[in-house]
N, C-alpha and C positions, 0 to 999 in steps of 0.2 A: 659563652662559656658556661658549664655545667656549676652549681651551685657545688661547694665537697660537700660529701657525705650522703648527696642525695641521687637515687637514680637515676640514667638519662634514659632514653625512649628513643628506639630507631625502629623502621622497617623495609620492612623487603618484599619483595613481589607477594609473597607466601608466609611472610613468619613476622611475628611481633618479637625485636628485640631486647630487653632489658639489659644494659649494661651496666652495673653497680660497682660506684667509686665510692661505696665506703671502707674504712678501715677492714672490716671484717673481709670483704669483697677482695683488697687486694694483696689481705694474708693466704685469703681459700682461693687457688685459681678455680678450683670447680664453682665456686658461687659467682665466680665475676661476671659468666655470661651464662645467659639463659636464654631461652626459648621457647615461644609459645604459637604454635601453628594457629593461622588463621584458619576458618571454617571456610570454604569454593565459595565461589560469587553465584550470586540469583541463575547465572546465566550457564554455569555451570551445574547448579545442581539440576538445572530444569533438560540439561541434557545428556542428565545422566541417568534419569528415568529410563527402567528394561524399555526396548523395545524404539524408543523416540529418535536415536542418532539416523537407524535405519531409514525409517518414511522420511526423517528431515533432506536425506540424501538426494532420494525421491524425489521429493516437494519442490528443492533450490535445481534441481533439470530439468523440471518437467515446466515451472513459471516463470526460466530464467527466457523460453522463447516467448512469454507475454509481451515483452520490448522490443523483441526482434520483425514480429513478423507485419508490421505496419509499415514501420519502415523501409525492409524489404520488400515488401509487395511497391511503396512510393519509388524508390530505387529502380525497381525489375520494369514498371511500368514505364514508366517516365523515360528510361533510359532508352527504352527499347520502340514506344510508343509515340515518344516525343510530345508528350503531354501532361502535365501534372495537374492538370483539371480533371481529365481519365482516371487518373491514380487517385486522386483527391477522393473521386464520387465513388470507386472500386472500395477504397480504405470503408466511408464512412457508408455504405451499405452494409459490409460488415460489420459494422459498428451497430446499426440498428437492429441485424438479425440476430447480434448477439444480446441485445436487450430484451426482446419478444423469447429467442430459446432457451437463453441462458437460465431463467425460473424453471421453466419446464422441464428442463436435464436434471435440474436442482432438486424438484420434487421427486423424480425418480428415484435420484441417488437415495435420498431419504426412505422411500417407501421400498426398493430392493437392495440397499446396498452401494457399499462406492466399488467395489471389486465389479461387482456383475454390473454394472452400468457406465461404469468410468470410461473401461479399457475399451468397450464398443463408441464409445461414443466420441473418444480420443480417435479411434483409429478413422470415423469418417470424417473427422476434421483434419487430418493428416492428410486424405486423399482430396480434400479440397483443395488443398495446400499445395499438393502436387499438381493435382487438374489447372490449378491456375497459374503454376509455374509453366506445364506444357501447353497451355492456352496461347501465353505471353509467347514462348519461343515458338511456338509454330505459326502463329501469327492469326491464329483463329479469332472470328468475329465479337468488336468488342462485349456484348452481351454475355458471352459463355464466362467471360472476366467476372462479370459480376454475378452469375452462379455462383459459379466455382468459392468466390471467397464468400459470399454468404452460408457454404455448406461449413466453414470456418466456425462459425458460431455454436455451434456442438461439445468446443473444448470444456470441460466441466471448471467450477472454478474449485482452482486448487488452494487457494486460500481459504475460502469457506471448506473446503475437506478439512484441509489440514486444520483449523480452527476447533470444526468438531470432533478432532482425533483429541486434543488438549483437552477439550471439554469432557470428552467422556474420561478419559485417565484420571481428570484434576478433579475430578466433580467434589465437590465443597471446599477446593483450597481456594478460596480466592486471590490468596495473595500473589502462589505463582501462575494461577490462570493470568494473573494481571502481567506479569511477565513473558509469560506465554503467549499473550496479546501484543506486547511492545514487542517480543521478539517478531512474529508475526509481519509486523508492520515493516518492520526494517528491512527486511525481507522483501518485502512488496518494495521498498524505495530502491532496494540496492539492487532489484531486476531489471526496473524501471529506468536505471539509471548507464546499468553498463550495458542489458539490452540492446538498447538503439548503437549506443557507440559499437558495438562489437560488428550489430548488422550491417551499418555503415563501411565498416573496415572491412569487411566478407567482399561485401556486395562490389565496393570498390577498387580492392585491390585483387583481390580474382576475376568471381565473374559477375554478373547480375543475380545469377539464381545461388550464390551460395550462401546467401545469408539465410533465402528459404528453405534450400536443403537443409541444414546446420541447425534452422529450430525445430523441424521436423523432428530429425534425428532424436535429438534432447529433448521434446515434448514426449515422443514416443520411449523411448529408455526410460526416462525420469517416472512415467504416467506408470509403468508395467515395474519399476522400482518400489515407487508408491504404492502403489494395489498389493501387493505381492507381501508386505506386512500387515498380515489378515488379524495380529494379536493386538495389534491398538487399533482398529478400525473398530467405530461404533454401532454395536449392535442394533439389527433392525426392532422398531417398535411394532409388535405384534398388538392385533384388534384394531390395525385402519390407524390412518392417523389425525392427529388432533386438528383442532381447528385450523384455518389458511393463516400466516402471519400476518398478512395486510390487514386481515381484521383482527389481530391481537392488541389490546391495550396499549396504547404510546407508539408502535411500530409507523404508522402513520405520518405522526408530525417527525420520528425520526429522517424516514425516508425521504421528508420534503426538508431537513436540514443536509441530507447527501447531495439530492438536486443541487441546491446552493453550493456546497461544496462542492460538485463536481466544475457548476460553471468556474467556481475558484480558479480551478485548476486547466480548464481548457481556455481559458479567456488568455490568465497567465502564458503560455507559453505558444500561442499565437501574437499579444502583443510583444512579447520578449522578441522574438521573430524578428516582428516588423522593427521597432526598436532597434536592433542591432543592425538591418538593413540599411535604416536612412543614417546610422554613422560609419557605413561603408565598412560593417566587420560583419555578416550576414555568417560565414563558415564561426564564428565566435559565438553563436546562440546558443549551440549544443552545450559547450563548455560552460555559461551564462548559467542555462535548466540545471545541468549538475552540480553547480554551486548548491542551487535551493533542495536540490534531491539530497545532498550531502549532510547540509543542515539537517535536514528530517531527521536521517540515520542517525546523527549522532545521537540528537536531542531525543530520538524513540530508545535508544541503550542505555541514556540515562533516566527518563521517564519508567523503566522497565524496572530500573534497579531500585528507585525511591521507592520508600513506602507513603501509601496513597493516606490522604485524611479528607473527613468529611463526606457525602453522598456521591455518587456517579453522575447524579444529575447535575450537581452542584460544580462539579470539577470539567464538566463540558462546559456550560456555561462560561466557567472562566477560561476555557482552553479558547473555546471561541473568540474570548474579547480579544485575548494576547493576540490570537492570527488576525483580526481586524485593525488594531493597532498597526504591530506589527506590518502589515499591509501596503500603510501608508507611507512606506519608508523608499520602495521602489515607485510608486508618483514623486513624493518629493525629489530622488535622487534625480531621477529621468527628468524633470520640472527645473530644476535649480540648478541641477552640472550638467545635463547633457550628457555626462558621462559615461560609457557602456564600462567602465571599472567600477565607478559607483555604483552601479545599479546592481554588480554582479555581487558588491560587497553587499548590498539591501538587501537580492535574494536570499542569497546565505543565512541573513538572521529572520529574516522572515519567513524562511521554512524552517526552524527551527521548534515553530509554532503548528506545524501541519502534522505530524508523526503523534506529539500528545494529543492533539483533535481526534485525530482518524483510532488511534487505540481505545479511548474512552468511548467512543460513539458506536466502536466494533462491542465494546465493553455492555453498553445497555443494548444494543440488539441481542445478543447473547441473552441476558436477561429480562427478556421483554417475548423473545422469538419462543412459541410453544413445544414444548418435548416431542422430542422425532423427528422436529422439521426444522435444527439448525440450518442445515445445509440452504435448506430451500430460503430461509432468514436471509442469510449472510448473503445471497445473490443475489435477494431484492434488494439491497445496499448496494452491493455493486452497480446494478442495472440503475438505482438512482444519481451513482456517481456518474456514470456512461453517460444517461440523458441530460444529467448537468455540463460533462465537459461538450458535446456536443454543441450545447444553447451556448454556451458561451464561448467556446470556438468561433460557432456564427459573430454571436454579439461582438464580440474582439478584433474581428477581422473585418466587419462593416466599420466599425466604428475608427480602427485604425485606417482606414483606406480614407472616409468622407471626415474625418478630425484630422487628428494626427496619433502617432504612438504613445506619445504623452499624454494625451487628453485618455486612450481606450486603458491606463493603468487605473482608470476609475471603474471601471467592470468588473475586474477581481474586489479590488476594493468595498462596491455595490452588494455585489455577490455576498461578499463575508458581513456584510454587514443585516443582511436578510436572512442569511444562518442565522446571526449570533440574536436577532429578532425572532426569530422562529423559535429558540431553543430555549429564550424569555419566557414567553409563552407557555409554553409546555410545559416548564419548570416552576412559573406560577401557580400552572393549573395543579398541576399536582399538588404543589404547599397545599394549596387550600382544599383539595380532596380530603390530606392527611391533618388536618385542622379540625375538619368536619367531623372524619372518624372519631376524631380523638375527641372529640364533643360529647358524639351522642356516648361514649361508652363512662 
């Protein structure tokens, strides 16, 4: 109950309302309720910037087919080939030639533009995509398969565009670059997540190749959506450009904390796999991953919305320990229940831990990657996380066949805990750089 005479406090989606029970209040009906609008949320003002709703349109159809078309290609393969060894070695050749082109598309974009180098270089990844859809159904010899989706690797990454579209608009707000970043990332989980299920459902319940027609489609619309808003597209750096990021200050031991994070992430959801196989619920994985994917999302919209305290380097480091931590929750689950509920409830909180990781480490490549050549930056990340989920795919899947499921939930674990080792390091090195400075001056 409300104290008399004193105001009480309520709200509403949108408005702070004061309700005032004093004497005076309920002589004056106009004084008794008031109103005071709230200012839009982080995530609204940041998409309210001229110009941003358009490319974000863009962005979410042109990266929503990055979850689809792995899948569908294992789907179109398998189903048609009667092999998921074939599809396996198909997928992860692509995999590899997107790690080797995917810098060198990156550099382009940088040195011509994402208009003039985007939409060519979307369109021959498209017709890879088709080439190995008509491969599969016409029954052509399996080598042309794995052409065909190595010409895949061409798609540009639309994450690093879209990143240095924010970068160029925000330059010196940090606070909503930082939001900008969270959004970003949720982004990346929430493609990643409905992706696969949606190509599943395509592939499934029609035919084999609809899941790869359908990110086609949506790669190519979304890519020529994207482009097509030429007034927040970041301008080309004229005079050459600066130096390579791998040799830029810090970019280095960042890139060998992606490694790590990538095995994180590829170990996880090979052991999750197997895990759910040997408790005889194997169709249950999918739903198992998108527990941990949902966590992220959540955790990266409220990570977005806080305001940040203390250094970037200083707040990976702690992002780190919590996902190592954190970590531990699905070995014990798996260890102690057996459970595939348990273990779905561990993922959940333990990717709760991966969206703050991945945004702040997006955060110092950002600033660490040299002027002109974000683009090209933000793909060596990627391309580190690539060759990480790869190694630890492997790692995950020996170690779950010759241990058991439970014993290879020590790989992610391992994994994070060689980041969060790595990011030590770095984070030392630097105190003591800025120790020194602050010596001699």
């Amino acid at each position: 109950m409300p104290q008399p005479n004193r105001p009480m406090f309520t709200t509403t989606a949108d408005t702070l309302v004061i309700v005032d029970f004093s004497a005076r209040g309920a002589r004056d009906p106009r004084a008794r309720r008031a109103t005071c609008s709230r200012g839009p949320g982080p995530y609204r003002r940041l998409l309210a910037t001229p110009g941003v709703r358009a490319f974000t349109v863009g962005n979410l159809l042109a990266r929503l087919p990055m979850g689809m078309f792995s899948v569908s290609a294992v789907v179109m393969i398998a189903g048609t080939r009667g092999s998921y060894a074939l599809a396996g070695a198909v997928t992860a050749t692509g995999l590899a030639a997107t790690a080797v082109v995917g810098p060198w598309t990156a550099r382009l974009v940088d040195r011509h533009g994402q208009a003039r180098i985007a939409v060519p270089a979307t369109a021959l990844a498209a017709l890879g995509s088709l080439a190995l859809l008509l491969c599969v159904r016409l029954g052509a010899p399996a080598w042309t398969l794995f052409v065909s989706y190595a010409a895949t690797a061409t798609t540009p990454n639309l994450g690093g565009m879209s990143r240095a579209r924010w970068a160029h608009l925000l330059h010196g707000d940090e606070r909503s670059l930082h939001v900008a970043n969270s959004f970003e990332q949720v982004v990346d989980e929430a493609c990643f997540m409905v992706g696969p299920v949606l190509a599943a459902l395509l592939c499934t319940r029609l035919f084999p190749e609809a899941g790869t027609l359908t990110g086609v489609a949506l790669l190519v619309t979304g890519m020529l959506v994207f482009t097509a808003q030429r007034s927040t597209e970041p301008p080309v750096r004229r005079g050459g450009l600066a130096k390579a990021p791998f040799r830029a200050g810090g970019i280095p031991s960042l890139l060998a904390v992606c490694l790590a994070m990538g095995a994180v992430f590829g170990s996880m959801e090979v052991v999750t796999i197997a895990f759910a196989d040997t408790q005889g619920h194997r169709s249950a994985a999918g739903f198992v991953l998108a527990l941990q994917a949902a966590g992220s999302c959540a955790a990266g919209l409220v990570y977005g919305a806080k305001r940040r305290t203390g250094s970037a380097e200083d707040r990976y480091v702690w992002c780190i320990a919590a996902m190592t931590a954190l970590l531990t929750l699905p070995l014990l689950a798996a260890s102690l229940t057996g459970s595939l509920l348990a273990l779905a409830a561990a993922l959940l909180v333990a990717g709760m831990a991966t969206a703050p990781t991945m945004v702040t480490g997006m955060t110092l490549i950002q600033q660490r990657t040299p002027p002109g050549r974000l683009n090209e930056g933000m793909t060596l990340a990627v391309t580190g996380l690539l060759g990480g989920i790869a190694c630890g795919s492997a790692a995950g899947g020996w170690t779950a066949d010759h241990l058991s499921p439970t014993a290879a939930y020590s790989i992610p674990v391992t994994a994070a805990a060689t980041a969060l080792m790595t990011a030590l390091t770095r984070t030392r090195r630097l105190h003591e750089r800025h120790r020194r400075a602050h010596r001699r001056r």
